[in-house]
The first five atom37 places (N, CA, C, CB, O) and aatype in JSON, in Angstrom:
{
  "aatype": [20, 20, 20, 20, 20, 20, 20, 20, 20, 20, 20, 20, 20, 20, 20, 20, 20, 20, 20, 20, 20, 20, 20, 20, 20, 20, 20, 20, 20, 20, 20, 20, 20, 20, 20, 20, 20, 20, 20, 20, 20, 20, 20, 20, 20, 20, 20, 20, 20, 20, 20, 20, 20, 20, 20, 20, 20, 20, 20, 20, 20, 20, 20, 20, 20, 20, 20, 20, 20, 20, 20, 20, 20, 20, 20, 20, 20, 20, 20, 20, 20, 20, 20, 20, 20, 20, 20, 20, 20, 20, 20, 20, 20, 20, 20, 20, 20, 20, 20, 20, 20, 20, 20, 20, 20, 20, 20, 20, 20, 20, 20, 20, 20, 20, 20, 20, 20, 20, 20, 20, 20, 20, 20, 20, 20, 20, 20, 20, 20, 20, 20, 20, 20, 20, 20, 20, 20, 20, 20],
  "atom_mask": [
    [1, 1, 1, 1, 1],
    [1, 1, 1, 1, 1],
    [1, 1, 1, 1, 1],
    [1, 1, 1, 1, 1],
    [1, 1, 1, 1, 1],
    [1, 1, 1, 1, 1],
    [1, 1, 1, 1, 1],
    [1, 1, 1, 1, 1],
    [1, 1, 1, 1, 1],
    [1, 1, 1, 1, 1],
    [1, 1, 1, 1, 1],
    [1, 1, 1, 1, 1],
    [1, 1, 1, 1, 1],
    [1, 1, 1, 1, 1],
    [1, 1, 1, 1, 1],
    [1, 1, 1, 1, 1],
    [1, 1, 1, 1, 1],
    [1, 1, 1, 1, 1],
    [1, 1, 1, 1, 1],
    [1, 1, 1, 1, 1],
    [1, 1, 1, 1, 1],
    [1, 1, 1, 1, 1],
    [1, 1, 1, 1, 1],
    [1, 1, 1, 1, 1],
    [1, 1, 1, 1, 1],
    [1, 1, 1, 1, 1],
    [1, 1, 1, 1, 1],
    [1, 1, 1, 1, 1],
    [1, 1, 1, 1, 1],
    [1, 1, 1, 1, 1],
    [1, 1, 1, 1, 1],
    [1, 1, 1, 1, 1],
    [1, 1, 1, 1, 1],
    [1, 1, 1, 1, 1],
    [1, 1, 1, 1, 1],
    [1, 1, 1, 1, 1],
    [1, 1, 1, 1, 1],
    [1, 1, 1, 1, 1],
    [1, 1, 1, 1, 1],
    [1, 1, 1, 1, 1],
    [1, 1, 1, 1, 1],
    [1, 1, 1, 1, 1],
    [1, 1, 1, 1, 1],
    [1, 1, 1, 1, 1],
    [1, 1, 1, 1, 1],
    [1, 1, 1, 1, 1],
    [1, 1, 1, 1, 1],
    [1, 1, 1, 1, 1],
    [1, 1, 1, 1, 1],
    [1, 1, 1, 1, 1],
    [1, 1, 1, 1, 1],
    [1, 1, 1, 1, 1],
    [1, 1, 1, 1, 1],
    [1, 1, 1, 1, 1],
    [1, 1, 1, 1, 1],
    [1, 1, 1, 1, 1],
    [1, 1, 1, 1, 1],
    [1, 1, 1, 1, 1],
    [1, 1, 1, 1, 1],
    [1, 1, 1, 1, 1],
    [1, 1, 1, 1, 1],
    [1, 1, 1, 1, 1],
    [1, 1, 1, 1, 1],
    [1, 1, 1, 1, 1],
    [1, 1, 1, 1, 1],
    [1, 1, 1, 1, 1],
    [1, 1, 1, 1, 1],
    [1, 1, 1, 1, 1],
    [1, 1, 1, 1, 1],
    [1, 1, 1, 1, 1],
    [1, 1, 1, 1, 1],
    [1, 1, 1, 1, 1],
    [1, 1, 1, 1, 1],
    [1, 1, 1, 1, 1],
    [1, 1, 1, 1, 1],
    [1, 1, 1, 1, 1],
    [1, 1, 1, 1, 1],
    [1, 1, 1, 1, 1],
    [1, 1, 1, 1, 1],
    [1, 1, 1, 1, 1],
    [1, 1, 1, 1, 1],
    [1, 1, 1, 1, 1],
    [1, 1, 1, 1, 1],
    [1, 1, 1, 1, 1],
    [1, 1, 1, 1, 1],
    [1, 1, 1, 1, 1],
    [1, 1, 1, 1, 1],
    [1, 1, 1, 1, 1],
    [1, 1, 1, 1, 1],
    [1, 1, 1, 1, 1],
    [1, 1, 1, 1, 1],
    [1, 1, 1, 1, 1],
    [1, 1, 1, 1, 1],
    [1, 1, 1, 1, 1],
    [1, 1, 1, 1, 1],
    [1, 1, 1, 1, 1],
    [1, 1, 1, 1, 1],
    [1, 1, 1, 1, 1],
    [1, 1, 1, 1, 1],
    [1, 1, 1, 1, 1],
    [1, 1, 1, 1, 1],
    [1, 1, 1, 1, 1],
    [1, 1, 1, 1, 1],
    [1, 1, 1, 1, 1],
    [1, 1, 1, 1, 1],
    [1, 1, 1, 1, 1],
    [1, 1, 1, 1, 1],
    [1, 1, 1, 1, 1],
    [1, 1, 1, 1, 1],
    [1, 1, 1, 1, 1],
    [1, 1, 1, 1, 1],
    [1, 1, 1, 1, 1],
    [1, 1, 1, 1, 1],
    [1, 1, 1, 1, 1],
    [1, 1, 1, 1, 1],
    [1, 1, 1, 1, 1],
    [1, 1, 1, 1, 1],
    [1, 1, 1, 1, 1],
    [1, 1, 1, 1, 1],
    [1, 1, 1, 1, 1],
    [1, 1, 1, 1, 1],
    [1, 1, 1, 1, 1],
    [1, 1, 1, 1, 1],
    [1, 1, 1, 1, 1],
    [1, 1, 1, 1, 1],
    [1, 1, 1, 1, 1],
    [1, 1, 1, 1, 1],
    [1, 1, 1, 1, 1],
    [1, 1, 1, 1, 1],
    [1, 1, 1, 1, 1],
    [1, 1, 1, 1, 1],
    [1, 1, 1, 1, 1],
    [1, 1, 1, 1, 1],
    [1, 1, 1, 1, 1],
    [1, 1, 1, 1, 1],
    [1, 1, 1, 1, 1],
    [1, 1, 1, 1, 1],
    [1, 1, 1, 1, 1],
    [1, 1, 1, 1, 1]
  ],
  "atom_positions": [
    [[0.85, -1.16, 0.0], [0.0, 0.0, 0.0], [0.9, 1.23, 0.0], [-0.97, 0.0, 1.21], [1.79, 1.4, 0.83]],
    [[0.5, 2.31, -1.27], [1.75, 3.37, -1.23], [0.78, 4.29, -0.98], [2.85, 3.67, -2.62], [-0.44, 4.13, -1.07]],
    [[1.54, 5.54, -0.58], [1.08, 6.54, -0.05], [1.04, 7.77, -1.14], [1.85, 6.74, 1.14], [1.86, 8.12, -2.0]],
    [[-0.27, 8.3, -0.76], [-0.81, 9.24, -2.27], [-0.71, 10.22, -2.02], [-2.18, 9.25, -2.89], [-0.94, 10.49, -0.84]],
    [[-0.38, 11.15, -2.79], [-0.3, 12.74, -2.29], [-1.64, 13.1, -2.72], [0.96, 13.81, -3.03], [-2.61, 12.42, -3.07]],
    [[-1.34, 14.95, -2.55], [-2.9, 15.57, -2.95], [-3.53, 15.52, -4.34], [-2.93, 17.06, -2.69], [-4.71, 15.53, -4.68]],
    [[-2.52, 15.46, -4.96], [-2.6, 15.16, -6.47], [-2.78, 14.11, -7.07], [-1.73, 15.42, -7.02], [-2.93, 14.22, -8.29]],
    [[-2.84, 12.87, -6.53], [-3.06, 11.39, -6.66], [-1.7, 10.57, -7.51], [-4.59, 11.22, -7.57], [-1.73, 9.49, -8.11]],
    [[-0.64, 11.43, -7.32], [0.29, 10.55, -7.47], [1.39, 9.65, -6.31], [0.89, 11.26, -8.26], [1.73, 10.11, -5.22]],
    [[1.68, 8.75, -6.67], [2.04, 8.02, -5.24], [3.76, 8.95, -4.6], [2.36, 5.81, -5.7], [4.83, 8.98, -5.21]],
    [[3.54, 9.39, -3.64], [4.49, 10.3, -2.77], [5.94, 9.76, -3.05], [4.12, 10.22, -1.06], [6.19, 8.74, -3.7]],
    [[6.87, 10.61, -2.45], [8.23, 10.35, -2.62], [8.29, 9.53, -2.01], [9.14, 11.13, -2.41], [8.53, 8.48, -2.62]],
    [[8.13, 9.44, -0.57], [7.99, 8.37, 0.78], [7.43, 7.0, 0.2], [6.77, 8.99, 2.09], [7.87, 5.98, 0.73]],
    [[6.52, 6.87, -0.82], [5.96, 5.52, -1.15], [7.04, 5.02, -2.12], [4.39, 5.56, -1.84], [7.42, 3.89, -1.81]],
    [[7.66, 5.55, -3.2], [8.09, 5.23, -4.27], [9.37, 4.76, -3.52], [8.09, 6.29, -5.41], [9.79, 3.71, -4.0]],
    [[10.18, 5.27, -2.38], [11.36, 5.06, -1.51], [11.29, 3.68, -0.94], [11.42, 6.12, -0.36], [12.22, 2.91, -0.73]],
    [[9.53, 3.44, -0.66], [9.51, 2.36, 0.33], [9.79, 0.83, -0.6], [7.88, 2.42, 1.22], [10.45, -0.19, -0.4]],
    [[8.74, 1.42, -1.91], [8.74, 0.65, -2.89], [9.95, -0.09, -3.16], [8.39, 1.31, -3.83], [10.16, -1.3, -3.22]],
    [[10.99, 1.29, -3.36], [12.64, 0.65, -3.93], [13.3, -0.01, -2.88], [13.83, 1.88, -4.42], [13.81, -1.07, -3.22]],
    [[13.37, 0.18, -2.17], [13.63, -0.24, -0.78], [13.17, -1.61, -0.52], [12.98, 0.67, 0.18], [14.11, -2.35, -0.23]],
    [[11.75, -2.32, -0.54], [11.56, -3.45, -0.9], [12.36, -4.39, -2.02], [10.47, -3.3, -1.13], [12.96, -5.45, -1.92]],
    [[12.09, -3.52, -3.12], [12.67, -4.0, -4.45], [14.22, -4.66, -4.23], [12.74, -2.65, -5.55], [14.69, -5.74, -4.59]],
    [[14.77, -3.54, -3.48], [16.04, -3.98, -3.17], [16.31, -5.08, -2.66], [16.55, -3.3, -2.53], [16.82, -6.03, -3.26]],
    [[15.98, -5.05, -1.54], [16.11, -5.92, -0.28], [15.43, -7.58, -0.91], [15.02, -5.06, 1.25], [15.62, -8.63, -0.3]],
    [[14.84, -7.51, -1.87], [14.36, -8.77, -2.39], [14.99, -9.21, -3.39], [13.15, -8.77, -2.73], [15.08, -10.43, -3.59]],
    [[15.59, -8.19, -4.31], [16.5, -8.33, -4.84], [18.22, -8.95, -4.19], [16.32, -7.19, -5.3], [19.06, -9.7, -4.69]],
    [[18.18, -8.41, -3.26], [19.51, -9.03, -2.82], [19.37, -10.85, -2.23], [20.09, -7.91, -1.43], [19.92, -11.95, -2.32]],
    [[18.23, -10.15, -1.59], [17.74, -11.44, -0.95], [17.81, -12.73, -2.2], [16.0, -11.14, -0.33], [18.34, -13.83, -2.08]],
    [[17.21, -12.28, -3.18], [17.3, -13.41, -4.05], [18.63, -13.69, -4.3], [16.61, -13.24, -5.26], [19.19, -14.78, -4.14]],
    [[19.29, -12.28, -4.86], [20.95, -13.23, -5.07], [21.95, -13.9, -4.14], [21.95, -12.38, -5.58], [23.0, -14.5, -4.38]],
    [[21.29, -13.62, -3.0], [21.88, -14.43, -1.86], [21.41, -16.12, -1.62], [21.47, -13.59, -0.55], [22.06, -17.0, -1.06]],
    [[19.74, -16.2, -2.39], [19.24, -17.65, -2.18], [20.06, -18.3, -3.65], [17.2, -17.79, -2.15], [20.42, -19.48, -3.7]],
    [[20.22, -17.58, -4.5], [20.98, -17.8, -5.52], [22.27, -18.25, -5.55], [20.98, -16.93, -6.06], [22.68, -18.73, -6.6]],
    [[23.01, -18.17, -4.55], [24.37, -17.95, -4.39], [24.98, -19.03, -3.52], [24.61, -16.6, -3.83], [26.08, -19.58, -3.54]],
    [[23.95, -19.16, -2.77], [23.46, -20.32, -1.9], [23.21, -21.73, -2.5], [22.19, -19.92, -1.32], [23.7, -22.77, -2.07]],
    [[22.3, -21.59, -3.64], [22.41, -22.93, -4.45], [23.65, -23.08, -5.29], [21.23, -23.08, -5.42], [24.32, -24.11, -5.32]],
    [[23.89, -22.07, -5.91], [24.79, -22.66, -6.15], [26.18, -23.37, -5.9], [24.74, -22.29, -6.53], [26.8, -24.21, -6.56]],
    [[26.45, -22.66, -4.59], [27.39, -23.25, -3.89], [27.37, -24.43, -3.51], [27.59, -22.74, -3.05], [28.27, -25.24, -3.7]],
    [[25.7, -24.79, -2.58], [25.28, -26.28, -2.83], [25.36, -27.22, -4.26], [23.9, -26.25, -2.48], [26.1, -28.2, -4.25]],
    [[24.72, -26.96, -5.25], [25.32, -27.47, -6.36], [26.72, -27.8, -6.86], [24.97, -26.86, -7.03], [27.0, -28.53, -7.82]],
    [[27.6, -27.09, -6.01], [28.95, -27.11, -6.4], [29.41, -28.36, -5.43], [29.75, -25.57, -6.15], [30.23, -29.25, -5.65]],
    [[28.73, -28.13, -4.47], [29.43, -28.9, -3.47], [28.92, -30.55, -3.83], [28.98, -28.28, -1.79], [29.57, -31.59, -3.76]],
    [[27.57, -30.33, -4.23], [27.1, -31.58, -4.42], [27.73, -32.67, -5.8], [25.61, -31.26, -4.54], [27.77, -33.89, -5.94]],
    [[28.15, -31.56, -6.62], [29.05, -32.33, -7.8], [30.46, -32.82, -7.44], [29.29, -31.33, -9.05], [31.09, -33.6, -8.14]],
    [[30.83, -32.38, -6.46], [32.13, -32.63, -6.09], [31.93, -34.0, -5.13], [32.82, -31.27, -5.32], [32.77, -34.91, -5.21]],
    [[30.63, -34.11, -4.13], [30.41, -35.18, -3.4], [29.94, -36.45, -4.65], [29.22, -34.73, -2.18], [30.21, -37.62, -4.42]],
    [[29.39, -36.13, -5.64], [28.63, -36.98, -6.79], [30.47, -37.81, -7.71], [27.29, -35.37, -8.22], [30.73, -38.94, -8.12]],
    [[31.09, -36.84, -7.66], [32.1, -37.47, -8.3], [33.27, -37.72, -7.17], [32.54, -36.59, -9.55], [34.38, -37.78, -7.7]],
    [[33.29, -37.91, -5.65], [33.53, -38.97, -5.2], [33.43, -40.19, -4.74], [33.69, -38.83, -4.96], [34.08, -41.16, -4.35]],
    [[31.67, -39.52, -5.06], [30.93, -41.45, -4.62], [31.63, -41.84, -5.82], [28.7, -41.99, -4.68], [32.52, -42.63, -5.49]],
    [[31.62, -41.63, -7.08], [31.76, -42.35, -8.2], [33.17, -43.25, -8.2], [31.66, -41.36, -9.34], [33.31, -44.43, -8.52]],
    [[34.36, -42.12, -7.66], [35.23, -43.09, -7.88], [35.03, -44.03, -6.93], [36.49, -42.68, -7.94], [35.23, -45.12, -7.45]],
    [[34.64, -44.19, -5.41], [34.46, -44.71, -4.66], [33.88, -46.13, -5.16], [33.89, -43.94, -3.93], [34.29, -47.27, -4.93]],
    [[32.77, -45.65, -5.92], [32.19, -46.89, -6.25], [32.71, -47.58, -7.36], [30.92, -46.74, -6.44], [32.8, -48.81, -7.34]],
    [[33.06, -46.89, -8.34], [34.61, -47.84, -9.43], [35.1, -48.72, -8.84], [36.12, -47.05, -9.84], [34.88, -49.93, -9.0]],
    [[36.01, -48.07, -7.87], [37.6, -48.54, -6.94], [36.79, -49.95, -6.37], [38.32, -47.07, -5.2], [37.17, -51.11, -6.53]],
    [[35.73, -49.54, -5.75], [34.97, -51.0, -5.46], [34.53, -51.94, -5.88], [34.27, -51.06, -5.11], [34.93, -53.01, -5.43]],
    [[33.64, -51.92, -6.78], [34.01, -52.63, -8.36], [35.01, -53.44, -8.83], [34.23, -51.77, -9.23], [35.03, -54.67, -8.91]],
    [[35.96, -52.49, -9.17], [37.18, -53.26, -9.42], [38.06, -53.96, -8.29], [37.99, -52.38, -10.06], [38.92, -54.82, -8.48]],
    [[37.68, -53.46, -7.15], [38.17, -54.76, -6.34], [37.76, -55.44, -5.86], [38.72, -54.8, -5.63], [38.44, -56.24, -5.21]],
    [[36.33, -55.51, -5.89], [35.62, -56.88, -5.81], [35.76, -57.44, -6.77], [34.35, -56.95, -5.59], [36.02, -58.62, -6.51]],
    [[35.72, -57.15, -8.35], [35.85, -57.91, -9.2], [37.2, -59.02, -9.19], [35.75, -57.07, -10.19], [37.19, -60.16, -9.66]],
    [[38.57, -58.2, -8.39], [39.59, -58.67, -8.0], [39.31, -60.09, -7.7], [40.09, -57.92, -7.02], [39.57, -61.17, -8.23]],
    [[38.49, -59.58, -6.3], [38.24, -60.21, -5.62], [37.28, -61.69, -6.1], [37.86, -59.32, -4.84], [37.65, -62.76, -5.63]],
    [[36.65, -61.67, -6.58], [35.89, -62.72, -7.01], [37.27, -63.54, -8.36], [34.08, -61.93, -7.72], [37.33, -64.74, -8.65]],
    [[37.98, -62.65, -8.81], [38.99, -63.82, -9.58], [39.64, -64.39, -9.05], [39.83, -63.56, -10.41], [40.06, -65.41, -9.6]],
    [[40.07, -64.07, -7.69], [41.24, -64.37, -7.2], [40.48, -65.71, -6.59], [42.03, -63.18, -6.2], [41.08, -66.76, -6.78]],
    [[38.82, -65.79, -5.64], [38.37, -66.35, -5.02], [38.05, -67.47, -6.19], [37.5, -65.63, -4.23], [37.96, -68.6, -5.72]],
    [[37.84, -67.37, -7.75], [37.58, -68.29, -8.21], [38.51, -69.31, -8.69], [36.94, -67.94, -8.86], [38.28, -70.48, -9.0]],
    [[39.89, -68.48, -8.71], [41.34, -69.19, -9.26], [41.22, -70.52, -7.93], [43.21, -67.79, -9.12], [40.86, -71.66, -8.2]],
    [[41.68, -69.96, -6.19], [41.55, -70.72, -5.42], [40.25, -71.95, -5.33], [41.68, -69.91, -4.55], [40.47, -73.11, -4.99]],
    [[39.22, -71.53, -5.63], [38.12, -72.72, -6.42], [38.72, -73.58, -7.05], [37.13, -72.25, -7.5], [38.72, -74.73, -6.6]],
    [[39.43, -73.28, -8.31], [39.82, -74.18, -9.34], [41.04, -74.84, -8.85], [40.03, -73.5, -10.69], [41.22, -76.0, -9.21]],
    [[42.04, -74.19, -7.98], [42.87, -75.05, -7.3], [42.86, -75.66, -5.95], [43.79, -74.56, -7.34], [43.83, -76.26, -5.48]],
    [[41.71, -75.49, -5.33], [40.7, -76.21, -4.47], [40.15, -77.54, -4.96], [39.54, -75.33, -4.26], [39.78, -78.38, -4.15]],
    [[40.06, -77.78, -6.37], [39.17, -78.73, -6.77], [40.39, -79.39, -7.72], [37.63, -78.14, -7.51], [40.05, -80.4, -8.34]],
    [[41.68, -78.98, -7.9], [42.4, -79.75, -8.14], [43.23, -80.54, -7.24], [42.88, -79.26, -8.8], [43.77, -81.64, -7.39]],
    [[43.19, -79.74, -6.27], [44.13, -80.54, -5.05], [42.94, -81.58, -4.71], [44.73, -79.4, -3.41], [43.33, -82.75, -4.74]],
    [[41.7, -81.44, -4.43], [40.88, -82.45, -3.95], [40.82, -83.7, -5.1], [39.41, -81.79, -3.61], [40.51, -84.77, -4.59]],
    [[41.07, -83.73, -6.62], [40.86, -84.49, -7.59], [42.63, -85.21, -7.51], [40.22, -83.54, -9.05], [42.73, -86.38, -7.87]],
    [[43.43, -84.74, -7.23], [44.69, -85.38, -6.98], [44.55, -86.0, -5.9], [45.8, -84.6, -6.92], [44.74, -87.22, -5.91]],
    [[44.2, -85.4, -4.79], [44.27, -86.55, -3.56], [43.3, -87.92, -4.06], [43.52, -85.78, -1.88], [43.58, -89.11, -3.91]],
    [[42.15, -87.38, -4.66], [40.99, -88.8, -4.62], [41.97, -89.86, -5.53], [39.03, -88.44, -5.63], [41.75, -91.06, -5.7]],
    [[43.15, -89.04, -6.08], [43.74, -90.17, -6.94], [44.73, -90.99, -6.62], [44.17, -89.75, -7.96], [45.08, -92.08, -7.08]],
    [[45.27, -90.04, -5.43], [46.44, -90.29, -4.82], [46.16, -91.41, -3.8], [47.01, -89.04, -4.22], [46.73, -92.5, -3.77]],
    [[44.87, -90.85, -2.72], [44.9, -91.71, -1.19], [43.84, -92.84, -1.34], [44.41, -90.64, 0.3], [43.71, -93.86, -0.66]],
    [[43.14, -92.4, -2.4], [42.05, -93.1, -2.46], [42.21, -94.0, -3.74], [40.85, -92.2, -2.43], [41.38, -94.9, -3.68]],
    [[43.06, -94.1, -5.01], [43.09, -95.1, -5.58], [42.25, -95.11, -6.63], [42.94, -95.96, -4.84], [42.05, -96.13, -7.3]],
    [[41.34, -93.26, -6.99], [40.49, -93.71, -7.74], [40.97, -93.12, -9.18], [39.11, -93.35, -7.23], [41.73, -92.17, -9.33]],
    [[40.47, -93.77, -10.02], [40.7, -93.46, -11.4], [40.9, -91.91, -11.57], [39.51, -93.98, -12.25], [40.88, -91.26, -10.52]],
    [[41.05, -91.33, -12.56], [40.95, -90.07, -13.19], [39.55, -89.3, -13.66], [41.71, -90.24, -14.26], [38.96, -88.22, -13.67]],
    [[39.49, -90.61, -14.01], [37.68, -90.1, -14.55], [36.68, -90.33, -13.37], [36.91, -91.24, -16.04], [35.62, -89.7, -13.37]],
    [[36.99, -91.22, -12.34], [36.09, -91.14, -11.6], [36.2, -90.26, -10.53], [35.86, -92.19, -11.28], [35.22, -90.13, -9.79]],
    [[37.34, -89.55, -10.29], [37.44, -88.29, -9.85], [36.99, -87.19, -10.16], [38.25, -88.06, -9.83], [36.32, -86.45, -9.43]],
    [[37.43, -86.95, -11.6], [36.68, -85.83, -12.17], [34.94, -86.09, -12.53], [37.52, -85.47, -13.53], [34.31, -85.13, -12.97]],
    [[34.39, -87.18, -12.36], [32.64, -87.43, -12.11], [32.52, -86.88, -10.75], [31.99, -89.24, -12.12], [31.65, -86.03, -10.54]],
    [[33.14, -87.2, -9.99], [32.79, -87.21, -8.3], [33.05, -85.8, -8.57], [33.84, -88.18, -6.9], [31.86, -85.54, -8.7]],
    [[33.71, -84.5, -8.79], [33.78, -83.71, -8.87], [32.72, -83.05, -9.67], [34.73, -83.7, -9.0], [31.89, -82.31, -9.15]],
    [[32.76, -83.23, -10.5], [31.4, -82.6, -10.84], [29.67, -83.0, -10.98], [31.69, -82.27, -11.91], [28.78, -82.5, -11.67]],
    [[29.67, -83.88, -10.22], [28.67, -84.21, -9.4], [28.36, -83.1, -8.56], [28.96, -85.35, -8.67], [27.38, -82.35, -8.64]],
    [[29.61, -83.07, -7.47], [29.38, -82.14, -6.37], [29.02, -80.62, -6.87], [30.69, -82.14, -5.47], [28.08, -79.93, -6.47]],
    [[29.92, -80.3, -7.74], [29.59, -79.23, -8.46], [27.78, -78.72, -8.58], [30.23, -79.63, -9.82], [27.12, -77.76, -8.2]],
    [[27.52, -80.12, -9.4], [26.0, -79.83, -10.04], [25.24, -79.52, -8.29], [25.14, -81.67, -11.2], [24.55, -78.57, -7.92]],
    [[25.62, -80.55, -7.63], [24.85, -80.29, -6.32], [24.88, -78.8, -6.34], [25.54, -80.96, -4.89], [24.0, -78.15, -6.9]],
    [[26.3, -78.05, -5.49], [26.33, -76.86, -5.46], [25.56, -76.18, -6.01], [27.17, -76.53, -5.69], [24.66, -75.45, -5.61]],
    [[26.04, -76.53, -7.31], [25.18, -74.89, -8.06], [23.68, -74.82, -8.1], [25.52, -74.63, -9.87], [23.09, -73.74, -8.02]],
    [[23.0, -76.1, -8.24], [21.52, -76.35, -7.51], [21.06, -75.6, -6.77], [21.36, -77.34, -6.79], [20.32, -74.64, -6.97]],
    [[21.62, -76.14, -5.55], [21.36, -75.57, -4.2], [21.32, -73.93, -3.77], [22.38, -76.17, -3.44], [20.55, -73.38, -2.99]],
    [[22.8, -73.15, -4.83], [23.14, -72.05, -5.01], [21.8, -71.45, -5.63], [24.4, -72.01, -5.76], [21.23, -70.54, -5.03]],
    [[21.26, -71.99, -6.88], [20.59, -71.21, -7.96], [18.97, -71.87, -7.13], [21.12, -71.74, -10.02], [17.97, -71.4, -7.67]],
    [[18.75, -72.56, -6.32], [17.54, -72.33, -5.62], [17.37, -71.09, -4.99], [17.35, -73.24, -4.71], [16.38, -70.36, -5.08]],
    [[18.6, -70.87, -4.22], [17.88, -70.18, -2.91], [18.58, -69.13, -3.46], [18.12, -70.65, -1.16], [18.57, -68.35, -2.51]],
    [[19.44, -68.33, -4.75], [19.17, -66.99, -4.94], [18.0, -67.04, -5.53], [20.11, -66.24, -5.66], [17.33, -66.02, -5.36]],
    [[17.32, -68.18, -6.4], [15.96, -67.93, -7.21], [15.01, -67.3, -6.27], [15.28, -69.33, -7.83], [14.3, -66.32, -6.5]],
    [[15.1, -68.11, -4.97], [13.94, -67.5, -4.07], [14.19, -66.64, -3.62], [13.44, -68.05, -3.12], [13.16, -66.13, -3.16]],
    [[15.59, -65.67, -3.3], [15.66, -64.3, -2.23], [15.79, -63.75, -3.79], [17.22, -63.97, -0.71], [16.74, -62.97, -3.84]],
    [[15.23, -63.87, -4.88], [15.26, -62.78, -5.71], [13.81, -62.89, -6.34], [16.5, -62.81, -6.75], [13.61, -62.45, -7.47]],
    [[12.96, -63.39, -5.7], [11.8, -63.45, -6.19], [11.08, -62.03, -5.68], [11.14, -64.8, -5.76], [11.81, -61.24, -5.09]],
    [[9.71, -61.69, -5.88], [9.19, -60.95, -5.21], [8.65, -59.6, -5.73], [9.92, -60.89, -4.37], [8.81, -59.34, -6.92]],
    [[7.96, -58.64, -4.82], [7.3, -57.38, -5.69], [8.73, -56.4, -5.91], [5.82, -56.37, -4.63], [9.68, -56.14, -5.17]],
    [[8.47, -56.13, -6.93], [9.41, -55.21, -8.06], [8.58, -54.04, -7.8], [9.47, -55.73, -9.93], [7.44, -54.15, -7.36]],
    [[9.23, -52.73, -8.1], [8.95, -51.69, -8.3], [8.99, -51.34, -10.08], [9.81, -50.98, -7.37], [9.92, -51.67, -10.81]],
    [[7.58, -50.51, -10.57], [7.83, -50.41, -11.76], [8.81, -50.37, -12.51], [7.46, -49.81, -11.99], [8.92, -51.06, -13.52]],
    [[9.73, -49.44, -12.05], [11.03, -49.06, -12.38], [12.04, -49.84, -12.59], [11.41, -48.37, -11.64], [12.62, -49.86, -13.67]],
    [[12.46, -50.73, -11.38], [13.18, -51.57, -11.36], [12.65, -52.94, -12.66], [13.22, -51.83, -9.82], [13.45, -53.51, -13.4]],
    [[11.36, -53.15, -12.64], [11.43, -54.15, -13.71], [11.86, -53.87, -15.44], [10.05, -54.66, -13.65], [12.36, -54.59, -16.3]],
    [[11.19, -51.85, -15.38], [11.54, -51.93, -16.61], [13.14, -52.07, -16.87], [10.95, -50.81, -17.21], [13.55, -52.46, -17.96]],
    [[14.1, -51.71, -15.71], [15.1, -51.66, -15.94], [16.06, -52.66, -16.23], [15.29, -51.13, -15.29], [17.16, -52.59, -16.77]],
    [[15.06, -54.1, -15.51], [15.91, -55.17, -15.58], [15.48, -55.5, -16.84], [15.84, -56.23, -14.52], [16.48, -55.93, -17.42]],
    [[14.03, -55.54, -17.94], [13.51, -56.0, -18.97], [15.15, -55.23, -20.0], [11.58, -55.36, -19.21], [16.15, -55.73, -20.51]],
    [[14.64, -53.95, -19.87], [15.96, -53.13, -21.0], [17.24, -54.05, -20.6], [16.43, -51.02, -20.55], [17.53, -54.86, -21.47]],
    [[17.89, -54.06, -19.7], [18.9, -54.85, -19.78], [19.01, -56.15, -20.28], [19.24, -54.9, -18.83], [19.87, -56.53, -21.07]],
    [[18.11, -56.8, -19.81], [18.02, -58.73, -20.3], [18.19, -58.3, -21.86], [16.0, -59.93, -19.9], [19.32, -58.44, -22.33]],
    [[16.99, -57.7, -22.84], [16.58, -57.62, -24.27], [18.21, -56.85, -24.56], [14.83, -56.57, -24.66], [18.74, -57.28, -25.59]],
    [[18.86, -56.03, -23.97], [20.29, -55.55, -24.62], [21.4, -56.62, -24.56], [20.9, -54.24, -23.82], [22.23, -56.78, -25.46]],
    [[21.34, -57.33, -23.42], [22.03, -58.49, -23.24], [21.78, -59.55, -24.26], [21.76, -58.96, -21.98], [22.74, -59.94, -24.92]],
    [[20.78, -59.98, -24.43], [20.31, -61.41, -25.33], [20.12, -60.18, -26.65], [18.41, -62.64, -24.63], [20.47, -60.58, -27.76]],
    [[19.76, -59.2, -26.6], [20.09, -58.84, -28.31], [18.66, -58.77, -29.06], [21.13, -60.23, -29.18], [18.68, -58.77, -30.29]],
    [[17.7, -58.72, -28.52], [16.29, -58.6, -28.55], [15.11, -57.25, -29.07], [16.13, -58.87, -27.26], [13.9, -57.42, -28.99]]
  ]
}
């Protein structure tokens, strides 16, 4: 509400108060302005250390799972030499007995992730897994 003189134009005192607002909202904004962006700044800098974070992890779990599968494969050779060694058994019937156990394993394995991966999906998540499978198989 500005203040009118006798003449009906709005007074010096109103037009002062006016700018005076103007200002003060004006600054005010470049201060909420200044503010995001600093947050924005800060947040790209936190966004690209999760990232390497999560690379570096990646790649050393991936490490990690070669290294754990090499010891597998020489886990299951030392056990196929001994069955040959202490036990007297053939070659081939070592390597059956071995992958016998195997098939067990991976059974047993591919049950019970089948079942802790069953369950309600979120829209999102299914379309995301559909796009992947059809890019994978080529679909």
């Amino acid at each position: 509400m500005s203040v009118v003189s006798d003449n009906g134009h709005p007074s010096a005192q109103g037009r002062s108060r006016t700018g005076t607002a103007r200002a003060a909202a004006g600054r005010m904004g470049a201060l909420v302005t200044s503010v995001m962006d600093l947050h924005v700044r800060i947040a790209l800098q936190e966004v690209d250390r999760e990232k390497r974070r999560l690379i570096s992890g990646a790649l050393l779990l991936s490490g990690g799972l070669v290294l754990l599968l090499l010891s597998l494969i020489g886990a299951e050779l030392a056990l196929l030499l001994w069955l040959h060694g202490s036990l007297a058994w053939s070659w081939i019937h070592g390597a059956l007995a071995l992958a016998s156990l195997n098939l067990v394993l991976a059974g047993i394995f591919l049950r019970l992730g089948g079942s802790l991966t069953q369950g309600p999906y979120l829209p999102e998540t299914t379309a995301g897994i559909t796009k992947t499978t059809k890019a994978l198989l080529g679909r």
